[in-house]
DOVOVEX-641434 format. One line per field, with one value per residue (C-alpha): residue number from 0; x, y, z. Coordinates in nm, 2 decimals, padded with zeros to 4 digits, always signed. Layout:
// residues N
k NUM	...
xx X	...
yy Y	...
zz Z	...
//
This chain:
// residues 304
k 0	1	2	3	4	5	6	7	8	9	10	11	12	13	14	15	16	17	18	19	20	21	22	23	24	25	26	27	28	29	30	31	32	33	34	35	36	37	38	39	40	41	42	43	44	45	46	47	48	49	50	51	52	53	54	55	56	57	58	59	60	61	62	63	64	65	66	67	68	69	70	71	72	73	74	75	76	77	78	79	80	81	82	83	84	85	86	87	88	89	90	91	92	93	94	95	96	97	98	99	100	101	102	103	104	105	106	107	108	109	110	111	112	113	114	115	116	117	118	119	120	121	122	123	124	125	126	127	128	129	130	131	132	133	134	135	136	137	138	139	140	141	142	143	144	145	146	147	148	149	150	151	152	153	154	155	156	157	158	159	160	161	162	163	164	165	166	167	168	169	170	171	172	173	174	175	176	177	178	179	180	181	182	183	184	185	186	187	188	189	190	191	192	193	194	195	196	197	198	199	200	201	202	203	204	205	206	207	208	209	210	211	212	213	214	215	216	217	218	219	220	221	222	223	224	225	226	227	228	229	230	231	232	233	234	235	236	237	238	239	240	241	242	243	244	245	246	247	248	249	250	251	252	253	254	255	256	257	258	259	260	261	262	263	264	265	266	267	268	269	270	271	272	273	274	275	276	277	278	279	280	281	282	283	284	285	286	287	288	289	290	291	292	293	294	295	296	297	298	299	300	301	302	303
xx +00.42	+00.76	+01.01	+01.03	+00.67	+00.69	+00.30	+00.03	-00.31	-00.55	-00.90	-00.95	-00.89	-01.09	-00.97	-01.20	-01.51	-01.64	-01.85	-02.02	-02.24	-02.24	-02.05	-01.74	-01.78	-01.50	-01.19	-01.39	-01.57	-01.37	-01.12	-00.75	-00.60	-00.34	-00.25	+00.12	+00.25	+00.65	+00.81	+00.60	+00.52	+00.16	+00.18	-00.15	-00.11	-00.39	-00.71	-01.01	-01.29	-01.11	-00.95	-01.34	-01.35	-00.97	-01.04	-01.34	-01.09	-00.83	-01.11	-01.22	-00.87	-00.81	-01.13	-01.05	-00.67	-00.66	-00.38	-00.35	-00.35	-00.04	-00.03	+00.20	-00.05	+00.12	-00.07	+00.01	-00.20	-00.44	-00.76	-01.10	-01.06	-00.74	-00.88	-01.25	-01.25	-01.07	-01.30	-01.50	-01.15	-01.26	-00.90	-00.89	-01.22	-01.01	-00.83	-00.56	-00.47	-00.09	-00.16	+00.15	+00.04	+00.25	+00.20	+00.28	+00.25	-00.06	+00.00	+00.03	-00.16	+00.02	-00.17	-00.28	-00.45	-00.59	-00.75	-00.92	-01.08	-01.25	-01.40	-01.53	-01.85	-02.14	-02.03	-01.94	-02.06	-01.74	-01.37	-01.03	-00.97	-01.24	-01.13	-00.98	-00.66	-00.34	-00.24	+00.10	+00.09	+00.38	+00.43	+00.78	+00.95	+01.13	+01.50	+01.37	+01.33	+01.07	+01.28	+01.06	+01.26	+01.06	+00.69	+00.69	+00.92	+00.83	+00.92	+01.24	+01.24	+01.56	+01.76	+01.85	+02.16	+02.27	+02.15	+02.11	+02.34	+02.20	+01.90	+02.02	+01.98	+01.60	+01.36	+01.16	+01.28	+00.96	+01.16	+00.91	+00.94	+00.76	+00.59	+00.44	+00.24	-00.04	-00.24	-00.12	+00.15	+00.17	+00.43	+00.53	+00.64	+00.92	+00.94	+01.20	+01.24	+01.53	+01.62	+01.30	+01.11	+00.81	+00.69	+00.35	+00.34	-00.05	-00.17	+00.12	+00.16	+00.38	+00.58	+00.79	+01.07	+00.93	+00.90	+01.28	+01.24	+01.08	+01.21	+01.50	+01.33	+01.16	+01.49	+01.46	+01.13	+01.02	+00.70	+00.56	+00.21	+00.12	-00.14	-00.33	-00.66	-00.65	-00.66	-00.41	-00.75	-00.89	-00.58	-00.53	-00.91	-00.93	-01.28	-01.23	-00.84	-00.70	-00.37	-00.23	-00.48	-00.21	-00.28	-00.12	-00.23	-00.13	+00.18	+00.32	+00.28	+00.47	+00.73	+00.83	+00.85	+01.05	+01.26	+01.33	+01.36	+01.05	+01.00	+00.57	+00.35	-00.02	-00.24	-00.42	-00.66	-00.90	-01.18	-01.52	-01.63	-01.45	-01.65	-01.52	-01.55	-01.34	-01.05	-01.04	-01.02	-00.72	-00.55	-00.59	-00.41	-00.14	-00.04	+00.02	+00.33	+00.42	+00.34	+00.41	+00.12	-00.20	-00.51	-00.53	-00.85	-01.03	-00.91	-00.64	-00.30	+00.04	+00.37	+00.68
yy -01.07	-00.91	-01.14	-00.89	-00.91	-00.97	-00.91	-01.06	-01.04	-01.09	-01.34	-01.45	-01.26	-01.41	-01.68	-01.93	-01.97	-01.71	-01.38	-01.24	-00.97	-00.60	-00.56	-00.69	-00.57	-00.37	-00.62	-00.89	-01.20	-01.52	-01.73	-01.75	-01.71	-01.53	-01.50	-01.46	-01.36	-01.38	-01.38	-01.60	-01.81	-01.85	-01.92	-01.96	-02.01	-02.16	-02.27	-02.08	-02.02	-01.71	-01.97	-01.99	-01.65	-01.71	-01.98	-01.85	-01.58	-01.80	-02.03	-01.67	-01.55	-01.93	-01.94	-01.62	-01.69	-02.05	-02.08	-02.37	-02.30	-02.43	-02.32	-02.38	-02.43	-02.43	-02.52	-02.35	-02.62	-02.83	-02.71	-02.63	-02.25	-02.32	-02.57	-02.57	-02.40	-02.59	-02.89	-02.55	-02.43	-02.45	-02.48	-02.80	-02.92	-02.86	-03.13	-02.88	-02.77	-02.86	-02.81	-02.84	-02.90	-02.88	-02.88	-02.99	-03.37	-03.37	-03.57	-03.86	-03.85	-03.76	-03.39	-03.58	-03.82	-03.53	-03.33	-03.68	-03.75	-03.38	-03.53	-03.84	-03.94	-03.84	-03.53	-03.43	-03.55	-03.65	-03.78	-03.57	-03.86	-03.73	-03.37	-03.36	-03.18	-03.31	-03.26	-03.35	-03.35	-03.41	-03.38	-03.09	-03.05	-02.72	-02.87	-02.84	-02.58	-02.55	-02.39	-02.25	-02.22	-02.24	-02.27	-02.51	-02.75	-02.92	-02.75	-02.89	-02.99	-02.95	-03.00	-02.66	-02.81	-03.04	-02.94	-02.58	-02.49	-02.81	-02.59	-02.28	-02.07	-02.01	-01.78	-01.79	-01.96	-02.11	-02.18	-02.32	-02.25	-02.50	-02.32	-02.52	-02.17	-02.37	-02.71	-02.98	-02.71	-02.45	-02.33	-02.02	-01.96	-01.74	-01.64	-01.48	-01.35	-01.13	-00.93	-00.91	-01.16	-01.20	-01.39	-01.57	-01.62	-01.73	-01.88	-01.81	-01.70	-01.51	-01.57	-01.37	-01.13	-01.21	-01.50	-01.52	-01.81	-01.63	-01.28	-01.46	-01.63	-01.31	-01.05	-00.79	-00.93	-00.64	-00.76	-00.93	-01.10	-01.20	-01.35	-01.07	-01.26	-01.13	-00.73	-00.76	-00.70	-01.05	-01.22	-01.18	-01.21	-01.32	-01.48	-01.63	-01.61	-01.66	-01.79	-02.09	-02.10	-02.03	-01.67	-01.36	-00.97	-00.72	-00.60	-00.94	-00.88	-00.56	-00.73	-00.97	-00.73	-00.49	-00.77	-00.88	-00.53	-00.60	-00.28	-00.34	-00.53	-00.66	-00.81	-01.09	-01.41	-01.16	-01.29	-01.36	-01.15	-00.84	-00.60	-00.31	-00.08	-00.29	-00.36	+00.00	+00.08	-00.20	-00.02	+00.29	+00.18	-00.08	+00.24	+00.44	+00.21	+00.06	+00.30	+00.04	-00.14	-00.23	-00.46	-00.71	-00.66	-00.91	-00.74	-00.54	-00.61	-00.51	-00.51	-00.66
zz -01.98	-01.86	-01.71	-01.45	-01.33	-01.00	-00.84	-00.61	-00.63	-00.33	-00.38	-00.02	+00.30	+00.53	+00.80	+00.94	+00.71	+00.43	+00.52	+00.25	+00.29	+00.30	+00.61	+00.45	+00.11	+00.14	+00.27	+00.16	+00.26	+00.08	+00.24	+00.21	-00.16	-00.37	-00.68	-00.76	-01.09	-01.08	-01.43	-01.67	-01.38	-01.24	-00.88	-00.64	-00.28	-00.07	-00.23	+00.05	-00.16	-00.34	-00.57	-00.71	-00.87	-01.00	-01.14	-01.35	-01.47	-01.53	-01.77	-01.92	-02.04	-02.16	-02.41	-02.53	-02.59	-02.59	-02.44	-02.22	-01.80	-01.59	-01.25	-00.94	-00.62	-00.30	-00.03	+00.35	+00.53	+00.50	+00.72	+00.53	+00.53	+00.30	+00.10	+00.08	-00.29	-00.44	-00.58	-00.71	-00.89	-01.25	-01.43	-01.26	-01.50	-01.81	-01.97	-02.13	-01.71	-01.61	-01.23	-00.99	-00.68	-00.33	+00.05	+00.40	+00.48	+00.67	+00.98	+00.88	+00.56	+00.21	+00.10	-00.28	+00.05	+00.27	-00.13	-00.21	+00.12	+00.08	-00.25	-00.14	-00.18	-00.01	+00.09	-00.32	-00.64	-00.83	-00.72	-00.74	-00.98	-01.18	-01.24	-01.58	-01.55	-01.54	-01.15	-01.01	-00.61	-00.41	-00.05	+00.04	+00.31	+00.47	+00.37	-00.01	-00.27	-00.54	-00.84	-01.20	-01.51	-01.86	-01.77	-02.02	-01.77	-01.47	-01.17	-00.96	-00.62	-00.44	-00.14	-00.01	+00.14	-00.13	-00.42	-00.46	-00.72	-00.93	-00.97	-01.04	-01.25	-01.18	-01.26	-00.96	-00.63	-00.36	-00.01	+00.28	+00.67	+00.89	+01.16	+01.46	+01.61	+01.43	+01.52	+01.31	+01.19	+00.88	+00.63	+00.57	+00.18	+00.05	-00.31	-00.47	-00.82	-00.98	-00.62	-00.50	-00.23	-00.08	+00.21	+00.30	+00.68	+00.76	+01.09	+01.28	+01.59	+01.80	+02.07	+02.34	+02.19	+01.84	+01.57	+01.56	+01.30	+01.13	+01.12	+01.02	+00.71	+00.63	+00.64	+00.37	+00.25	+00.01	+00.09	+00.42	+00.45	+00.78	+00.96	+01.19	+01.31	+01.64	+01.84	+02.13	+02.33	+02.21	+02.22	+02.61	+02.70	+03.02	+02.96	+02.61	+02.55	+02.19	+02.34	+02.17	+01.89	+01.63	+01.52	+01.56	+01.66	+01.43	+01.68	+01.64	+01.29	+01.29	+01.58	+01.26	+01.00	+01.21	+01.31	+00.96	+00.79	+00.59	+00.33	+00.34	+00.59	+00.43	+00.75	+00.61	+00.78	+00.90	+01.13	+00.99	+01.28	+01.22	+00.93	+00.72	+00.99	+01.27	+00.99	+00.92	+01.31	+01.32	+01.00	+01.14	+01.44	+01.31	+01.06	+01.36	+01.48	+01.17	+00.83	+00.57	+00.69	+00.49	+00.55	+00.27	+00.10	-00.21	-00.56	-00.41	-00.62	-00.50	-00.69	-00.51
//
């Protein structure tokens, strides 16, 4: 693979809880997950149940190439629809898996802490323990960088204020943005490779005048992937507001990427309520005001 490969692949959409079924065959029905491939480096963020069907990819290119699997997972939060595929994520079965494993601190419980409780017996038949891979967790914070060099190297966690240049030169940069539009909080990724960057902004919300946080993290994204759960019409139900539960509509979505210069917009954390035809009638309408702007859909991948 080029050292310029700088690509992300979509396996779960959906916000929430899965939808399968034929009404969402087209954007899809899995929860939140991504494949990034930036240089030689294998990058997955979130682990919704769209880590599942990576995974068994991931364990089909290995028997046929035998090469062994060593994967950066970065993990936005930890609430089910982010995590609940990842005791079904098959790499992690293989002995041969290097799995590099990051996230939030969930309040106030370390996120190696907040995997194993998921685990526990009797609500699943074997441990984290038990999963044969060799998995490094570690708690990060939004003052620290995750820096990729060789894959066959450990990655570096830094102090973006002290110890930047002590990392440098990378191949692949992860920065983290703690958002607190979310209950119990979120973080918003940036990765950067070469010139090029992408950001990862799930369950976010807006506020007034725009996520200015944000738009500031995100400026010259060439590619911007933001939470859009939400039509401006259900957001500001008078009956059954959305207010405060720490997603955005797709014009706060396009407020941020305008604000930040953002070349392409991908809407993303669809609701399990919203089918093919409703996302299309939001595309439709989001591309109106902002062009650049596509719903994220399972299978769909997208160069940076």
């Amino acid at each position: 693979m080029s050292q310029q490969t700088f690509s992300v692949t979509f396996w779960g959409v959906r916000g929430g809880y899965p939808k399968p079924g034929p009404t969402t065959n087209k954007f899809g029905g899995n929860t939140t997950c991504l494949e990034v491939r930036a240089g030689r480096h294998l990058i997955i963020i979130d682990a919704g149940t769209g880590i599942i069907s990576l995974g068994e990819q991931l364990v089909a290119q290995h028997q046929i190439d035998g090469k062994p699997i060593i994967a950066t997972l970065l993990f936005t939060h930890t609430h089910h629809d982010h995590t609940q595929g990842f005791p079904f994520f098959a790499p992690a079965r293989l002995g041969s898996s290097v799995l590099y494993i990051f996230g939030p601190k969930a309040f106030p419980d370390d996120l190696e802490y907040v995997l194993a409780r998921a685990m526990l017996p009797p609500v699943f038949p074997i441990s984290l323990d038990e999963l044969k891979s060799m998995k490094i967790i570690r708690n990060i914070f939004d003052n620290q960088m995750i820096v990729l060099t060789d894959p066959s190297e450990p990655p570096q966690v830094c102090n973006v204020y002290r110890e930047a240049e002590e990392c440098d030169p990378a191949e692949v940069r992860v920065l983290a943005m703690r958002s607190y539009a979310h209950p119990q909080g979120v973080f918003v990724y940036r990765i950067e490779t070469g010139n090029k960057k992408m950001i990862f902004a799930t369950d976010v919300e807006g506020y007034a005048g725009g996520d200015q946080q944000l738009i500031q993290f995100a400026r010259g994204a060439d590619l911007l992937i933001h939470d859009a759960e939400y039509t401006p019409e259900e957001y500001l139900d008078k009956k059954s507001s959305r207010q405060g539960w720490g997603h955005s509509t797709w014009e706060m979505a396009i407020e941020v990427a305008r604000g930040a210069g953002a070349r392409r917009l991908v809407l993303t954390h669809h609701n399990a309520h919203h089918d093919d035809a409703f996302l299309e009638e939001v595309e439709r309408q989001a591309q109106a005001v902002f062009p650049a702007t596509i719903m994220a859909r399972e299978g769909l991948t997208l160069e940076v």
